[in-house]
N, CA and C atoms of all chains as a GROMACS GRO file, in nm:
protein
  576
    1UNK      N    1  19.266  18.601  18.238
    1UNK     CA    2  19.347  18.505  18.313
    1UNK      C    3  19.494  18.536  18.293
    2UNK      N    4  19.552  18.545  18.391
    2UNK     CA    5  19.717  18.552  18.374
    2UNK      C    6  19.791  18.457  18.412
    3UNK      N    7  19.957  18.469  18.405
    3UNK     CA    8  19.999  18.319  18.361
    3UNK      C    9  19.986  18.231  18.527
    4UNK      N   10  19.947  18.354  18.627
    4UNK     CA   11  19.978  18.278  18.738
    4UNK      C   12  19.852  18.224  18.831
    5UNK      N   13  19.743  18.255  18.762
    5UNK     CA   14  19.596  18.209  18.751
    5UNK      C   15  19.541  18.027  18.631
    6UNK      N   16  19.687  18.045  18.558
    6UNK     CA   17  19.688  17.945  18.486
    6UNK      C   18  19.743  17.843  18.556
    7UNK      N   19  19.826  17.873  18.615
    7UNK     CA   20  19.919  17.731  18.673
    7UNK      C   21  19.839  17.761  18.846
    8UNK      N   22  19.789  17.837  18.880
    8UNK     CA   23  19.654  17.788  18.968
    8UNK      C   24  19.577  17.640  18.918
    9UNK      N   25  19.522  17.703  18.797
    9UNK     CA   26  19.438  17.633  18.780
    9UNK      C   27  19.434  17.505  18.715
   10UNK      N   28  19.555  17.523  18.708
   10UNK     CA   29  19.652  17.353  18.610
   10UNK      C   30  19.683  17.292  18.765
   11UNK      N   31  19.743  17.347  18.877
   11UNK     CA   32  19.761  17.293  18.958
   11UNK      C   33  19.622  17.234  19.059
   12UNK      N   34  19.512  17.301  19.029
   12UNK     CA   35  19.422  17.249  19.121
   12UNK      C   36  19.352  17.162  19.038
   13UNK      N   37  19.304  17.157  18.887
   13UNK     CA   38  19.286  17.062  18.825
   13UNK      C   39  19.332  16.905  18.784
   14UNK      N   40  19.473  16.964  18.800
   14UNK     CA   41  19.603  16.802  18.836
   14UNK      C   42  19.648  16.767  18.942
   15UNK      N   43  19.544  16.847  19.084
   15UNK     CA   44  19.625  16.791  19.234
   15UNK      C   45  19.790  16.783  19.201
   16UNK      N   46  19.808  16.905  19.115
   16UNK     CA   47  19.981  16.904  19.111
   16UNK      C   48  20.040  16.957  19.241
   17UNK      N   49  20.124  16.996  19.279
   17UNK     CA   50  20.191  17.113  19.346
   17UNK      C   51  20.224  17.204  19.279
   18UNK      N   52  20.172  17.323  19.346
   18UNK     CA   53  20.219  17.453  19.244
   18UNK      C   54  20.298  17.482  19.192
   19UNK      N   55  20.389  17.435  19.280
   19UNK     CA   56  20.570  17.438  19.207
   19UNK      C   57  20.584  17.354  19.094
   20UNK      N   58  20.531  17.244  19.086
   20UNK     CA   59  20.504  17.207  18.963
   20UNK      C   60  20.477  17.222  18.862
   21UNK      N   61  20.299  17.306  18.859
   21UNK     CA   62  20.279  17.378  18.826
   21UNK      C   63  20.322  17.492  18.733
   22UNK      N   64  20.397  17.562  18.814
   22UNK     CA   65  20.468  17.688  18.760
   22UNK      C   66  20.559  17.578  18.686
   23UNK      N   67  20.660  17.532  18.674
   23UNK     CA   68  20.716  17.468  18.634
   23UNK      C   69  20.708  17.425  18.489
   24UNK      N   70  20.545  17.342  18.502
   24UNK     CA   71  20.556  17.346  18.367
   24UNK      C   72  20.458  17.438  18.280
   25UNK      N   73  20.414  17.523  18.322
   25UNK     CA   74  20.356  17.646  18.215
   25UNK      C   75  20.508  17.729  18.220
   26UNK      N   76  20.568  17.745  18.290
   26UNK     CA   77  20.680  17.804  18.248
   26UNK      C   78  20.782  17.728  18.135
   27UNK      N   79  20.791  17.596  18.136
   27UNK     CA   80  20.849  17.472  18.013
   27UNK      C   81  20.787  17.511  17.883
   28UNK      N   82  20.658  17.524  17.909
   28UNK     CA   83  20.565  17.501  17.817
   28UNK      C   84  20.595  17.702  17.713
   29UNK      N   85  20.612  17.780  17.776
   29UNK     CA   86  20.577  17.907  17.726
   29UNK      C   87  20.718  17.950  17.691
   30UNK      N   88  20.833  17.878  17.748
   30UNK     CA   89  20.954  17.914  17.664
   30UNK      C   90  21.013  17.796  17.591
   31UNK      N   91  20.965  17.740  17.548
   31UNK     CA   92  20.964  17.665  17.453
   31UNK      C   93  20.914  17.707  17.376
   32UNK      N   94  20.798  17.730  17.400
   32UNK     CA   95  20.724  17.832  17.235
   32UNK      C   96  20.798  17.963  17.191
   33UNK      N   97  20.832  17.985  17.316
   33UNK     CA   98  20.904  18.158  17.299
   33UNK      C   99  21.022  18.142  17.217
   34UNK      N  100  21.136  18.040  17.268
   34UNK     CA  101  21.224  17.964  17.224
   34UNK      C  102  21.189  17.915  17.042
   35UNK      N  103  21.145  17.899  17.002
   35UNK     CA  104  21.070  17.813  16.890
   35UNK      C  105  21.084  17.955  16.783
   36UNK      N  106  20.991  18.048  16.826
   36UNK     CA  107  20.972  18.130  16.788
   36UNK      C  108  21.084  18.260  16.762
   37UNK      N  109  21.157  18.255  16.907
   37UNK     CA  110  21.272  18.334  16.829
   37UNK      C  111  21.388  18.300  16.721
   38UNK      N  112  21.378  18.184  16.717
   38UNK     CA  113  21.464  18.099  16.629
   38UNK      C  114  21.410  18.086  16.512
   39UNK      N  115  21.272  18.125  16.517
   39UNK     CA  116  21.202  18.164  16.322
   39UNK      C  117  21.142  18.067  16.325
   40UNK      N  118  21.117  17.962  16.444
   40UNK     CA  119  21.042  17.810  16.399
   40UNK      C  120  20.880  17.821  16.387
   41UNK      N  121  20.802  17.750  16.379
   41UNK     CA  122  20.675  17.743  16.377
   41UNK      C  123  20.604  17.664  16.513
   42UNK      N  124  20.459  17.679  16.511
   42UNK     CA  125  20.425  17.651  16.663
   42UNK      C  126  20.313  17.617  16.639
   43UNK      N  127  20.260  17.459  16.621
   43UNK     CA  128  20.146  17.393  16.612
   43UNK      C  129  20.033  17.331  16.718
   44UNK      N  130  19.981  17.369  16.755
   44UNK     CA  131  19.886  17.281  16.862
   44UNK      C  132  19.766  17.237  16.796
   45UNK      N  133  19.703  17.104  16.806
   45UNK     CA  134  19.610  17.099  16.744
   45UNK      C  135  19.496  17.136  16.878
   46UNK      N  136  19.382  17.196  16.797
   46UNK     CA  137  19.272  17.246  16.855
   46UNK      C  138  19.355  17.380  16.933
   47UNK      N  139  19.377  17.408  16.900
   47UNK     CA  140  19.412  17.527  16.978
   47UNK      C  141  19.441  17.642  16.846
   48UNK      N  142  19.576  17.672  16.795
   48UNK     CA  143  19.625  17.750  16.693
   48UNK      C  144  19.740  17.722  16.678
   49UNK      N  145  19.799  17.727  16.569
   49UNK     CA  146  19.948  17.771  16.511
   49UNK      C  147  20.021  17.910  16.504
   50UNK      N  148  20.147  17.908  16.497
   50UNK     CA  149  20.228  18.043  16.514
   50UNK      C  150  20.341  18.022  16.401
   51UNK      N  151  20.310  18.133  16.319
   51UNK     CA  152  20.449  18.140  16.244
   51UNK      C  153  20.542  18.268  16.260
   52UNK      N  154  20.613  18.297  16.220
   52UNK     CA  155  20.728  18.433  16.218
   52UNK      C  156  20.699  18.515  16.114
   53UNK      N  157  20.644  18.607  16.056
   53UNK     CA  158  20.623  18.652  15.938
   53UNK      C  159  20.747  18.775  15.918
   54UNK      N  160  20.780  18.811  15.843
   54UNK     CA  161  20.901  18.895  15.800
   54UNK      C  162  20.801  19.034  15.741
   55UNK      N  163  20.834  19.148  15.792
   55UNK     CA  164  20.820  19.273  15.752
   55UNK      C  165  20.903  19.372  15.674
   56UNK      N  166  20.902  19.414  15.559
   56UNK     CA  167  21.007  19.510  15.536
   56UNK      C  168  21.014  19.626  15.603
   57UNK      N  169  21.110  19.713  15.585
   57UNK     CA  170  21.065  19.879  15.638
   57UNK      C  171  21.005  19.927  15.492
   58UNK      N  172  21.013  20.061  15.591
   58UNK     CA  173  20.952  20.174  15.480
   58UNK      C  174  20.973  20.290  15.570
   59UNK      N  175  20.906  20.391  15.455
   59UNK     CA  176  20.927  20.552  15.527
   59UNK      C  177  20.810  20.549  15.547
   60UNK      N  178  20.716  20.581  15.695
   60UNK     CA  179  20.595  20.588  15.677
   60UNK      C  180  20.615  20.767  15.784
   61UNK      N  181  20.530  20.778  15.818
   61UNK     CA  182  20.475  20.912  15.856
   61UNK      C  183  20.405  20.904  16.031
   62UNK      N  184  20.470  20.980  16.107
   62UNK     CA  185  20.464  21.062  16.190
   62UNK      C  186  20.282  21.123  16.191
   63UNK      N  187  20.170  21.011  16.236
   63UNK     CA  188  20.120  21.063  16.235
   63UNK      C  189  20.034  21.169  16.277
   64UNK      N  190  20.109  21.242  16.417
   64UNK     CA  191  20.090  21.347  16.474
   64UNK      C  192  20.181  21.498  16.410
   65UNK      N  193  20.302  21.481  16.343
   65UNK     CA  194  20.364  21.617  16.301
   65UNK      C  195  20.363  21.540  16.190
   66UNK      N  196  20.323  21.483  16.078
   66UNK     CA  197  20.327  21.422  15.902
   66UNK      C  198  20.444  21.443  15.866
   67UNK      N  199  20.545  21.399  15.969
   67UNK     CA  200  20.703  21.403  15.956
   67UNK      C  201  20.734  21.258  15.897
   68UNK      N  202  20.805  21.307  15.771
   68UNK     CA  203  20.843  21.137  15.736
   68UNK      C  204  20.950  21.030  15.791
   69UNK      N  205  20.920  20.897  15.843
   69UNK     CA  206  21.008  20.847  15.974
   69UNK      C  207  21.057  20.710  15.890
   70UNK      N  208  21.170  20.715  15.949
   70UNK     CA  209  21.191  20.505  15.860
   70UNK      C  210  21.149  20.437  15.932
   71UNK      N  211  21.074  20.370  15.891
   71UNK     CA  212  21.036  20.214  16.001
   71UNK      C  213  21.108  20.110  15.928
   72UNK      N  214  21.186  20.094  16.053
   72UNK     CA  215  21.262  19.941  16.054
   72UNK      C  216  21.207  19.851  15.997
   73UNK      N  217  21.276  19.695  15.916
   73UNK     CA  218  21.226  19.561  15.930
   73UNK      C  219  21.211  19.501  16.050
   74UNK      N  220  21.109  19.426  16.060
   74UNK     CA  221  21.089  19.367  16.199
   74UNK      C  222  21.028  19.256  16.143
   75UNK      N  223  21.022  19.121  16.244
   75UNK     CA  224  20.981  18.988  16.243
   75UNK      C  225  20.867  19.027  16.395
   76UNK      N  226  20.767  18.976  16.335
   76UNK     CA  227  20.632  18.964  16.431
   76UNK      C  228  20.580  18.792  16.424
   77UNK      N  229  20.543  18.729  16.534
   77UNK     CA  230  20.454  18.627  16.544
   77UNK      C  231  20.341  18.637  16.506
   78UNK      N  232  20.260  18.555  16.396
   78UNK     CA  233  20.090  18.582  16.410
   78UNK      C  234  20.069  18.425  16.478
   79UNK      N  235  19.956  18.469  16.496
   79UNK     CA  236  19.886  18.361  16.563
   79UNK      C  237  19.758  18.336  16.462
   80UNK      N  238  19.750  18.186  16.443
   80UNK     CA  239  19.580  18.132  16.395
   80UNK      C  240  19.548  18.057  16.438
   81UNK      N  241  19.429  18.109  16.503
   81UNK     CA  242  19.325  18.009  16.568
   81UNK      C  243  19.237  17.911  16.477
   82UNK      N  244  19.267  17.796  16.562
   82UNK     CA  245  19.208  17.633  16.476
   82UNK      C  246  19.069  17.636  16.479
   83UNK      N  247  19.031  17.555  16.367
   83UNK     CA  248  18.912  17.553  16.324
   83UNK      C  249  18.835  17.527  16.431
   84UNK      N  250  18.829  17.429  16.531
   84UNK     CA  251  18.816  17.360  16.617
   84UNK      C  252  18.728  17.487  16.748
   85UNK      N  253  18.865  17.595  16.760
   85UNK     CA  254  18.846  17.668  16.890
   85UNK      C  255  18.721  17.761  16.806
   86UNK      N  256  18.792  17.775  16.687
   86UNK     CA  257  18.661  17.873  16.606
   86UNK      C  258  18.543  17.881  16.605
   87UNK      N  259  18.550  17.802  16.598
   87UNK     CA  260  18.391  17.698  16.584
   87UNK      C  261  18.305  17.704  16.724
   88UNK      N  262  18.403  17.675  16.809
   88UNK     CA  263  18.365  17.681  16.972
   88UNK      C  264  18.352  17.806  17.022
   89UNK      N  265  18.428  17.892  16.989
   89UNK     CA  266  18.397  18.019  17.013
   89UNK      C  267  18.238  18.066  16.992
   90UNK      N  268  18.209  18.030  16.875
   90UNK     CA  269  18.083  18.064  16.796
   90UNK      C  270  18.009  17.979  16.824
   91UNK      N  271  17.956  17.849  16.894
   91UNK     CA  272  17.873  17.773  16.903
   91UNK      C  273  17.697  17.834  16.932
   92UNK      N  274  17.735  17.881  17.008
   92UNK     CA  275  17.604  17.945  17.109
   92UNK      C  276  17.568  18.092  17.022
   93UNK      N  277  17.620  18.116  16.872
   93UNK     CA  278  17.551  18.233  16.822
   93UNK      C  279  17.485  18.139  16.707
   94UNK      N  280  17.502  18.043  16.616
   94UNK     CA  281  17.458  17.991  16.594
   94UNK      C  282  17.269  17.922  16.580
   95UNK      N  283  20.403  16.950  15.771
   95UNK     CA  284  20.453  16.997  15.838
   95UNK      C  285  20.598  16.983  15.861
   96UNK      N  286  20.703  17.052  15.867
   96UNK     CA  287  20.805  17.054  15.904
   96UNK      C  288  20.883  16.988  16.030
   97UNK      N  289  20.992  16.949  16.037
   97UNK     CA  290  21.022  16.861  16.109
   97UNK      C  291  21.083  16.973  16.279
   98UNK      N  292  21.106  17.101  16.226
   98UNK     CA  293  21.108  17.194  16.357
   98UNK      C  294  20.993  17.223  16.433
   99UNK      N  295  20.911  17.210  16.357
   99UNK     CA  296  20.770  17.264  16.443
   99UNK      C  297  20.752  17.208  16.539
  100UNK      N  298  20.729  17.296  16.638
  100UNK     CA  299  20.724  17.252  16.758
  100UNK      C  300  20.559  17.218  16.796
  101UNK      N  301  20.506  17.096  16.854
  101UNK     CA  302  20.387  17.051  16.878
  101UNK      C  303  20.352  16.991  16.979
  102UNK      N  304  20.246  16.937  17.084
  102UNK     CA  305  20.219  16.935  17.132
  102UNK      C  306  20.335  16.796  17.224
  103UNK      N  307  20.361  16.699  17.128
  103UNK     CA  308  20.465  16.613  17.131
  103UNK      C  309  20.603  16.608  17.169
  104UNK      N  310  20.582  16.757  17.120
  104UNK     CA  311  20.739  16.837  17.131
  104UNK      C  312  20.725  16.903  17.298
  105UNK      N  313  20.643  16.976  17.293
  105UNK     CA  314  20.624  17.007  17.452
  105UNK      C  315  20.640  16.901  17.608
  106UNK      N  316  20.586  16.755  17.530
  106UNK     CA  317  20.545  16.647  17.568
  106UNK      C  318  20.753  16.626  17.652
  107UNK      N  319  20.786  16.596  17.552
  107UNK     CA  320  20.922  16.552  17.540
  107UNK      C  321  20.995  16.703  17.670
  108UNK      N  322  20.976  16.778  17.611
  108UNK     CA  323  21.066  16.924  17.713
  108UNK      C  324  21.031  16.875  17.840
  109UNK      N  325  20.877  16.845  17.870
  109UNK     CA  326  20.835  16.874  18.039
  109UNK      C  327  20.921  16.731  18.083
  110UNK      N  328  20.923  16.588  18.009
  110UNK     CA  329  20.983  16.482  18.054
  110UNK      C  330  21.110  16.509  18.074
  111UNK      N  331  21.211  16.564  18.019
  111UNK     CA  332  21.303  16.611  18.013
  111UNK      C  333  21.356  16.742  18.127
  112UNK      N  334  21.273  16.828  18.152
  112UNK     CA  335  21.322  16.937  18.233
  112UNK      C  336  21.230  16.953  18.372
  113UNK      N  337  21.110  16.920  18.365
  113UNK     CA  338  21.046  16.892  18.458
  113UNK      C  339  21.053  16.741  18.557
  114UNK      N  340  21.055  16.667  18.475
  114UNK     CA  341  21.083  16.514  18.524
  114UNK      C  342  20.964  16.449  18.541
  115UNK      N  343  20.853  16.457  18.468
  115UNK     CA  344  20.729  16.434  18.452
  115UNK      C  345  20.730  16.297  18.344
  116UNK      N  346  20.667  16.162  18.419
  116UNK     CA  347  20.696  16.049  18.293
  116UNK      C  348  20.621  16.100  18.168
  117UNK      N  349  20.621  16.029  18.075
  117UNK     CA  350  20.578  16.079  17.926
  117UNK      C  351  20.431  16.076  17.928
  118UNK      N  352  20.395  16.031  18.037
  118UNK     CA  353  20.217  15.964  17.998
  118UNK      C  354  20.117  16.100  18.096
  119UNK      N  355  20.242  16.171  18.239
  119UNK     CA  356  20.184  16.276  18.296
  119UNK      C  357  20.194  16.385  18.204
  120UNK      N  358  20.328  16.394  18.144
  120UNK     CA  359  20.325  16.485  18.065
  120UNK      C  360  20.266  16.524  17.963
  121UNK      N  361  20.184  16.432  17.863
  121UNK     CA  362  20.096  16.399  17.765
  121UNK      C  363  19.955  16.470  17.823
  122UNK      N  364  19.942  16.412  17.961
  122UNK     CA  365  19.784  16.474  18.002
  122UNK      C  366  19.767  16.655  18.046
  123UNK      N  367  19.924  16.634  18.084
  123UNK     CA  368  19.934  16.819  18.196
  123UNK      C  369  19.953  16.935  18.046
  124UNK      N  370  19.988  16.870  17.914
  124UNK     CA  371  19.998  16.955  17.810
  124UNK      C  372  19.862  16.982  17.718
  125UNK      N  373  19.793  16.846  17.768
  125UNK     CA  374  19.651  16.866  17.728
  125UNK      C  375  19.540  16.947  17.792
  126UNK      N  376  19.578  16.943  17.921
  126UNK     CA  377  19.499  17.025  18.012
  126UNK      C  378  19.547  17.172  18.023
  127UNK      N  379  19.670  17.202  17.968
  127UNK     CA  380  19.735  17.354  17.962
  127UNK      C  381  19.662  17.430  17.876
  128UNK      N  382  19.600  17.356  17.758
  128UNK     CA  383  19.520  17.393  17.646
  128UNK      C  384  19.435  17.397  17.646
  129UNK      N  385  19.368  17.296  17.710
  129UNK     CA  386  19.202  17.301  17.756
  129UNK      C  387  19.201  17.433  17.827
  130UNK      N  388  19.261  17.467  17.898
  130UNK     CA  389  19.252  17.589  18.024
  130UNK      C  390  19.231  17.687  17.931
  131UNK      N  391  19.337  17.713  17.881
  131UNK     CA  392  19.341  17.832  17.736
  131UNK      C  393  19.208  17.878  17.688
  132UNK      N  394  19.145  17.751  17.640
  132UNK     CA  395  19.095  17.712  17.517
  132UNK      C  396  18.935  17.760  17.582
  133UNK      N  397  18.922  17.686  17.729
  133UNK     CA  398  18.780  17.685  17.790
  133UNK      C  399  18.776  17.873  17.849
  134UNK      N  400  18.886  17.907  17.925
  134UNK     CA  401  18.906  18.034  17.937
  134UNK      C  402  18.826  18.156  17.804
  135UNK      N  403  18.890  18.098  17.661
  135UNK     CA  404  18.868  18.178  17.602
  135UNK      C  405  18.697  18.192  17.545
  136UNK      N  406  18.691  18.070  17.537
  136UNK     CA  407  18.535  18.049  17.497
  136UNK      C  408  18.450  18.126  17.614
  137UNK      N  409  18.470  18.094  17.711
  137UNK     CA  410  18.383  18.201  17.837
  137UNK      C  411  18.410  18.330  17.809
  138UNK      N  412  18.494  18.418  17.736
  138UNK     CA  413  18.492  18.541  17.680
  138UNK      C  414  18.599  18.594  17.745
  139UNK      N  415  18.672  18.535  17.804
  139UNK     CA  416  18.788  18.609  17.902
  139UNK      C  417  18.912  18.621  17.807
  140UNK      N  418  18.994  18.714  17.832
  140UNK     CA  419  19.131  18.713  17.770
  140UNK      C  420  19.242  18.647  17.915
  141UNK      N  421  19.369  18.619  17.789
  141UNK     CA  422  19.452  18.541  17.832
  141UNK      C  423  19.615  18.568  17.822
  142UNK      N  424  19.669  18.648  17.968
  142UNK     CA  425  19.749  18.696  17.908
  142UNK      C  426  19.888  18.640  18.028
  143UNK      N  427  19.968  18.583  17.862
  143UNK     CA  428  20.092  18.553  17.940
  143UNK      C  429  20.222  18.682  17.952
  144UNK      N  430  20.263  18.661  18.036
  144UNK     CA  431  20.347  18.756  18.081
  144UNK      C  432  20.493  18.740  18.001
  145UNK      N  433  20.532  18.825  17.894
  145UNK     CA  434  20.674  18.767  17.858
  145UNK      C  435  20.644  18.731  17.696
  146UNK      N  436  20.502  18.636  17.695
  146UNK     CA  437  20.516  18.591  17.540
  146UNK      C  438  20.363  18.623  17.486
  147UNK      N  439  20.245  18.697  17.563
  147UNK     CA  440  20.170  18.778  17.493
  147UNK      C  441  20.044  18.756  17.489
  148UNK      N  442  19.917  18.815  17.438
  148UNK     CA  443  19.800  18.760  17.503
  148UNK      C  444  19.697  18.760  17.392
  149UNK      N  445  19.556  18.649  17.382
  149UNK     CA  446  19.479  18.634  17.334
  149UNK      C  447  19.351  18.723  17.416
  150UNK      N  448  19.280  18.763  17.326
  150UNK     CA  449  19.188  18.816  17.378
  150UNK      C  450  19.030  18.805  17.267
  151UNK      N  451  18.937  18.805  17.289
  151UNK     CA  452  18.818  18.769  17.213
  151UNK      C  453  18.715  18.885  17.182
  152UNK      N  454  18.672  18.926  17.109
  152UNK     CA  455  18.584  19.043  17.055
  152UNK      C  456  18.472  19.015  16.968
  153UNK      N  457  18.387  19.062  16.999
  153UNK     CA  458  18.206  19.022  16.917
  153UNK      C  459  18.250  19.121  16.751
  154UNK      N  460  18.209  19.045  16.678
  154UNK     CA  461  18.201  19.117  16.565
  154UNK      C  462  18.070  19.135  16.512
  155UNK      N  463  17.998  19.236  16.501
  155UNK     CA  464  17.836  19.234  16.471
  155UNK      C  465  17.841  19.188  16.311
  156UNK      N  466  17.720  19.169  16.304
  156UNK     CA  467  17.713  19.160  16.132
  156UNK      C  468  17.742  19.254  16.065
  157UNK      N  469  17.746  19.227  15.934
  157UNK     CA  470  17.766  19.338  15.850
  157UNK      C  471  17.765  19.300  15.654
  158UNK      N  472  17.714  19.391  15.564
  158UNK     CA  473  17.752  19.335  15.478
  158UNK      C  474  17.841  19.282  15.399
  159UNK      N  475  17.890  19.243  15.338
  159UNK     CA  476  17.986  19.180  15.261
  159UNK      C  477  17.929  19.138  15.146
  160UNK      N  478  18.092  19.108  15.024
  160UNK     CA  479  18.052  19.114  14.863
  160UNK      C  480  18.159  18.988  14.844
  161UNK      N  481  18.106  18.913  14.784
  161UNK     CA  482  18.168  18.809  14.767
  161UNK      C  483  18.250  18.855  14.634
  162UNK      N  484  18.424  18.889  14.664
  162UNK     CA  485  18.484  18.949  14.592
  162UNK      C  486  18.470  18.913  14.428
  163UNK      N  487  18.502  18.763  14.408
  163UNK     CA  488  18.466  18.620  14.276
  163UNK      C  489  18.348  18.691  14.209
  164UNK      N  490  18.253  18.718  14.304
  164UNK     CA  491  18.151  18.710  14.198
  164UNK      C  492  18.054  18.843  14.202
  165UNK      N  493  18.135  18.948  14.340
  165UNK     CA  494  18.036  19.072  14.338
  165UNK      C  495  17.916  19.009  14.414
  166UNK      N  496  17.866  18.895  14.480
  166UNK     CA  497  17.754  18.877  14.526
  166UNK      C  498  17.754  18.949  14.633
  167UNK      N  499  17.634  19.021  14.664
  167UNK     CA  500  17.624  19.071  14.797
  167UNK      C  501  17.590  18.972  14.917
  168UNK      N  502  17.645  18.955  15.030
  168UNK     CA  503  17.582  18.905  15.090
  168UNK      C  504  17.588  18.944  15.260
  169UNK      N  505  17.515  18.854  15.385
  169UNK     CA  506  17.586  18.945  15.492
  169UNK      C  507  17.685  18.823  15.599
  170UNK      N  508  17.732  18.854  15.601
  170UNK     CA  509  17.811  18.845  15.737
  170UNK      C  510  17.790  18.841  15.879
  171UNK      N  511  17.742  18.704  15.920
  171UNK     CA  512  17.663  18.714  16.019
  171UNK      C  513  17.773  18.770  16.177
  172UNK      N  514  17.723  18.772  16.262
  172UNK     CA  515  17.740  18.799  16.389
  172UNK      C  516  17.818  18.675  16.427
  173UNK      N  517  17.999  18.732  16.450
  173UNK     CA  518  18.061  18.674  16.507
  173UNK      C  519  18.165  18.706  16.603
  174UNK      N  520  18.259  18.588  16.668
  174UNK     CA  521  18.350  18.591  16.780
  174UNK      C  522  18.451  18.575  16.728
  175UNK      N  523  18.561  18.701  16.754
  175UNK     CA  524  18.682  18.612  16.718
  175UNK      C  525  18.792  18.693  16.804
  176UNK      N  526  18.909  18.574  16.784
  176UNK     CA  527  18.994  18.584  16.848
  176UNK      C  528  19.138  18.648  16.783
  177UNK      N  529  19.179  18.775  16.893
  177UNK     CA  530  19.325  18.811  16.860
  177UNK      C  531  19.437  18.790  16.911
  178UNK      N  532  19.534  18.808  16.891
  178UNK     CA  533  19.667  18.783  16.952
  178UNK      C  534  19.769  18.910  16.959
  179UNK      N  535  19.802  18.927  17.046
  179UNK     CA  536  19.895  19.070  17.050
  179UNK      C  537  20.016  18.998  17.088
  180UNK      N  538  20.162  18.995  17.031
  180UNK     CA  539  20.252  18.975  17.119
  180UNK      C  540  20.336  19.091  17.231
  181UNK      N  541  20.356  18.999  17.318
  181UNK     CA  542  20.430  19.081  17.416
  181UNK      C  543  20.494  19.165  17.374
  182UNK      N  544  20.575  19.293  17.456
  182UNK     CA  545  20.653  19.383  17.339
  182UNK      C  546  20.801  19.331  17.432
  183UNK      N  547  20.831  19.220  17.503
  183UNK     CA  548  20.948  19.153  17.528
  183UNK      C  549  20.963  19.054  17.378
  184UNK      N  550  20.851  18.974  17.422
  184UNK     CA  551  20.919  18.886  17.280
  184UNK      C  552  20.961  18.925  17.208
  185UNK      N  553  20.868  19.056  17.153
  185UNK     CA  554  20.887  19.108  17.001
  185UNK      C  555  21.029  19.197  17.002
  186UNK      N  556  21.076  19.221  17.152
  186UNK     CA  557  21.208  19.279  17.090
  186UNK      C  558  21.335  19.168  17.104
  187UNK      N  559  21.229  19.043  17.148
  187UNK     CA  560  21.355  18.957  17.126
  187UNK      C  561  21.376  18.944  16.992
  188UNK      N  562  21.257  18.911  16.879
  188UNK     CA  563  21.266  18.858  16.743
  188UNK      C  564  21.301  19.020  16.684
  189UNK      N  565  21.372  19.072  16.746
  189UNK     CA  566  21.432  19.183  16.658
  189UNK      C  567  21.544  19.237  16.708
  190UNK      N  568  21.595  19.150  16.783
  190UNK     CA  569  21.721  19.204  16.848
  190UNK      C  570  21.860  19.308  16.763
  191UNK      N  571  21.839  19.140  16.635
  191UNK     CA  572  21.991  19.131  16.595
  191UNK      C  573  21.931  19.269  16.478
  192UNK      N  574  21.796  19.294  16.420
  192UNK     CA  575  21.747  19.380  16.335
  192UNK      C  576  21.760  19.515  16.372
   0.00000   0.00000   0.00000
């Protein structure tokens, strides 16, 4: 599903107008984006949380010529999925 | 929880605010944004937003496992789970200034 299959389907589920629609999955996804570049955290219940985790560098390796390369620090989002969706995911193997 | 975290409440408040949605539409259209997500993913489909990144779901077969504590062997049944890749926009937003 992509984001514009989502606000389809938010819009035909809420007799919204699409423009609406778009509207607010677009509210909704930079706000998180927003949240997130600012280092904040990102809670939904039944759904998952998002935090910012911090990476150091290092010299790691080139692993096509075993040339030694610096890798930058970088900040990545993880995502964890709630017990809730977990669970649902897995129902039917059970 | 922290008082930045942004939650479902918090979303609640943005759409009233920038959309113009009263608090009580906005409460239901943030619940149903998630359900979509949520029912999407359980049917086995991935979910991918454009800009901030995508979930996607993968069978994990069984396998053994050792219960580290105590060395017990045991197995690991047959499961579903879910990943997250972020976009490589976001991610060069959260690394701009780096």
């Amino acid at each position: 599903m992509t984001k514009s299959e989502l606000i389809d389907r938010l819009a035909e589920r809420r007799g919204l107008p699409r423009k609406t629609a778009e509207q607010v999955v677009n509210v909704i996804f930079g706000a998180m984006k927003e949240s997130l570049v600012d280092g904040g955290r990102i809670e939904i219940r039944g759904f998952g949380s998002f935090k910012v985790r911090h990476y150091k560098g290092y010299v790691g390796r080139n692993p096509m010529t075993g040339q030694p390369q610096e890798v930058a620090p970088k900040r990545m989002p993880v995502f964890k999925v709630s017990k809730n969706l977990k669970a649902q995911l897995n129902d039917d193997l059970q | 929880m922290s008082d930045d975290t942004l939650t479902k409440a918090r979303l609640v408040e943005h759409l009233h605010r920038h959309v113009g949605l009263t608090k009580k539409e906005a409460g239901e259209v943030v619940v149903d944004v998630f359900d979509i997500l949520c029912d999407t993913l359980v049917a086995g489909d991935k979910v991918k937003i454009s800009g901030f990144g995508q979930w996607s779901v993968s069978d994990k077969s069984a396998r053994k496992g050792r219960n580290p504590q105590t060395n017990e062997s045991i197995v690991i049944a047959r499961r579903r789970v879910l990943s997250w890749k972020t976009s490589p926009v976001l991610r060069s937003q959260l690394n701009e200034d780096g």
